[in-house]
C-alpha positions in Angstrom: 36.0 -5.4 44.6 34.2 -8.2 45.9 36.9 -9.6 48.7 39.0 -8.3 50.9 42.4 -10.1 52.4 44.0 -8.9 55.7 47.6 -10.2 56.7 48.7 -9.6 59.8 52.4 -9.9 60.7 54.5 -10.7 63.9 57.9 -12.8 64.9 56.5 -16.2 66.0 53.0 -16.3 64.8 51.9 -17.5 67.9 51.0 -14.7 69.7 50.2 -10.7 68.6 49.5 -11.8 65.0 47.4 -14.8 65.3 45.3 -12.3 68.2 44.9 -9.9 65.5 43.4 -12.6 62.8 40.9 -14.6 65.3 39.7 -11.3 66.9 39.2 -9.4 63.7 37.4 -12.1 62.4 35.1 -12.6 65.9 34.3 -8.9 65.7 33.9 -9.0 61.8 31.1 -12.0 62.2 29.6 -10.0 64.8 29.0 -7.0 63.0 28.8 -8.3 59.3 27.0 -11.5 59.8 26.9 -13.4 56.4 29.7 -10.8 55.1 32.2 -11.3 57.3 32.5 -14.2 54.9 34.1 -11.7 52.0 36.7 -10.7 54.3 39.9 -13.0 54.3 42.1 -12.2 57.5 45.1 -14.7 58.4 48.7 -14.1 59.7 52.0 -15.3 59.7 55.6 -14.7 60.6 58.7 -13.7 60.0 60.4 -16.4 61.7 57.6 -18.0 62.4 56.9 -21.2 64.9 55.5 -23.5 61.9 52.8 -25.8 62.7 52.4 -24.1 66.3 49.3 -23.5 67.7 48.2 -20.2 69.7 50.4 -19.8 72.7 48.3 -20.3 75.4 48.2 -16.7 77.0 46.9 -15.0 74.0 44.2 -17.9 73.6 43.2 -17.8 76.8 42.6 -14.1 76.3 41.0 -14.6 72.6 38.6 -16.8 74.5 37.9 -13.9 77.1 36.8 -11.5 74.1 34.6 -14.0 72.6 37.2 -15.3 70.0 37.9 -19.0 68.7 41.8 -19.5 69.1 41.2 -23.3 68.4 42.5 -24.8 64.6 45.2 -22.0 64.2 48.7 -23.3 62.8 51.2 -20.8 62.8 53.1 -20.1 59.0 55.9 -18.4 57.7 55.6 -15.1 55.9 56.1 -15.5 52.2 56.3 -12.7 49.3 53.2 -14.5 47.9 51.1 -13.7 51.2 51.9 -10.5 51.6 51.4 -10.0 47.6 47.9 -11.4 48.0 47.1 -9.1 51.0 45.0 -5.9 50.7 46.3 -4.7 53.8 48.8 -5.8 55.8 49.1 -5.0 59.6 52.3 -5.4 61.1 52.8 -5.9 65.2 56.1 -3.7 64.9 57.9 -1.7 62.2 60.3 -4.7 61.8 57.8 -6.8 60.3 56.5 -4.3 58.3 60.2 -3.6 56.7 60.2 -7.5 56.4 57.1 -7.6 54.7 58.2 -4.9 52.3 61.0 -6.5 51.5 59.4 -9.5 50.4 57.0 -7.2 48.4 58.0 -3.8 48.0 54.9 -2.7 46.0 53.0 -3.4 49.4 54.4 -0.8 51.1 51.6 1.7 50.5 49.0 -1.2 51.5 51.5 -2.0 54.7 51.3 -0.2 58.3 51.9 -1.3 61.8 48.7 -2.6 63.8 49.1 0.9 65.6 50.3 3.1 63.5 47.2 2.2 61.2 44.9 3.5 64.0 46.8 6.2 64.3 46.5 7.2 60.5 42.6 6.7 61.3 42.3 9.1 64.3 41.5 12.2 62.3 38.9 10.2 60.2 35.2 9.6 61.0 32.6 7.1 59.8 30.9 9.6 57.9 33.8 10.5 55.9 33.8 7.1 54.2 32.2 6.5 51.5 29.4 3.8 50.3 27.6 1.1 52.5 29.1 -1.8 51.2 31.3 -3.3 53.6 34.5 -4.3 51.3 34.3 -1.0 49.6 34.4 0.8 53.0 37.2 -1.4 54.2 39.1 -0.5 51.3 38.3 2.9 51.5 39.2 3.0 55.4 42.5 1.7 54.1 43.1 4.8 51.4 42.5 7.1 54.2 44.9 5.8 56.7 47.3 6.2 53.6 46.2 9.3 52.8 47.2 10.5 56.1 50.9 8.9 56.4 53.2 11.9 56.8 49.8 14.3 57.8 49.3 12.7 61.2 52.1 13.2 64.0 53.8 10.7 65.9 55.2 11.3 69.2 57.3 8.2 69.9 58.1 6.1 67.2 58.3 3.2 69.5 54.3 4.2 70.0 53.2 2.2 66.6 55.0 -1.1 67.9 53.4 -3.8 69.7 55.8 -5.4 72.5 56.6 -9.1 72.0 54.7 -11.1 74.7 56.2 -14.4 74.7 57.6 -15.9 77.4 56.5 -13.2 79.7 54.4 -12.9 82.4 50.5 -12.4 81.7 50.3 -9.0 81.7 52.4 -8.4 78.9 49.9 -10.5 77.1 47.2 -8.3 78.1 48.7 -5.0 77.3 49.2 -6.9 73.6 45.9 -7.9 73.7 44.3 -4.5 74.7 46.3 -2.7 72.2 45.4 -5.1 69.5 41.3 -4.9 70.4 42.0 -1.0 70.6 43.0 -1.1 67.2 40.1 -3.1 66.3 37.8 -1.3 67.8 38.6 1.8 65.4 38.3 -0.6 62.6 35.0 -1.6 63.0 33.8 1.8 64.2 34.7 3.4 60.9 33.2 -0.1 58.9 30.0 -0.5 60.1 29.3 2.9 62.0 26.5 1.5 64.2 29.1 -0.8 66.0 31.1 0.6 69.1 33.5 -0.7 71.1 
């Protein structure tokens, strides 16, 4: 495996999605340098504002974290997208039924944003494998499945992500944090020498 694609899914594609794509991809060229270029990470979705850019709340706070919200056009999910994505990280469970749908042989490959976290908890840096950094993605992605079912929940409502849009700015920061929380535990269990 020499690439690896992440898709990440939401309503409009203007705000929790496109945060998760430009601030995965800040933190990836942070810590991967030249790498981060084997790493493919976009969004889209499910009834998606086509052609808009960022809404102005989440860019404003992708710019706060060091993250380039400029260029982004929001696109509608497709079958072929989510076929094409290694993992797919979905800002509620609604998308990620919707992204099933479209693909059903994604659904192993297919989490929410939070609930992917969650299915990392239990796992450590150490426990995954190999130094190079689309191998360890790809195994931090079979351990979060390995886990499904293994790792409780409280709340189901816990894995979702609230729609900002249209609300005041501190729903957009709640989004935000909880999307950068998530990312965080990526990138601690990619390149172990990073931390939040």
């Amino acid at each position: 495996m020499t690439r690896f694609t992440v898709l990440a899914v939401c309503t409009g594609n203007i705000c929790r999605s496109p945060f998760v794509e430009r601030l995965l991809k800040s933190r990836l060229r942070e810590a991967l340098g030249a790498d981060a270029d084997r790493f493919t990470i976009g969004s889209a979705g499910t009834h998606a504002l086509v052609g808009q850019p960022i809404a102005e709340p989440a860019a404003a706070l992708l710019v706060e974290r060091s993250a380039d919200p400029t260029g982004f056009v929001a696109r509608e999910l497709t079958a072929d997208l989510v076929h094409d994505a290694d993992l797919v990280l979905a800002a509620t469970r609604d998308h990620r039924a919707a992204a099933v749908t479209l693909q059903p042989r994604a659904a192993a490959r297919t989490m929410t944003v939070r609930e992917f976290a969650r299915l990392l908890a239990p796992v450590a840096a150490s426990d995954i494998a190999g130094s190079d950094p689309v191998e360890r993605m790809a195994a931090i992605v079979a351990a979060a499945r390995a886990n499904r079912g293994l790792v409780a929940i409280g709340d189901p409502d816990d894995d979702d992500i609230a729609d900002p849009y249209r609300r005041k700015r501190e729903a957009y920061i709640l989004a935000g944090q909880q999307i950068a929380d998530v990312v965080d535990v990526i990138l601690e269990r990619l390149v172990p020498a990073v931390s939040g």
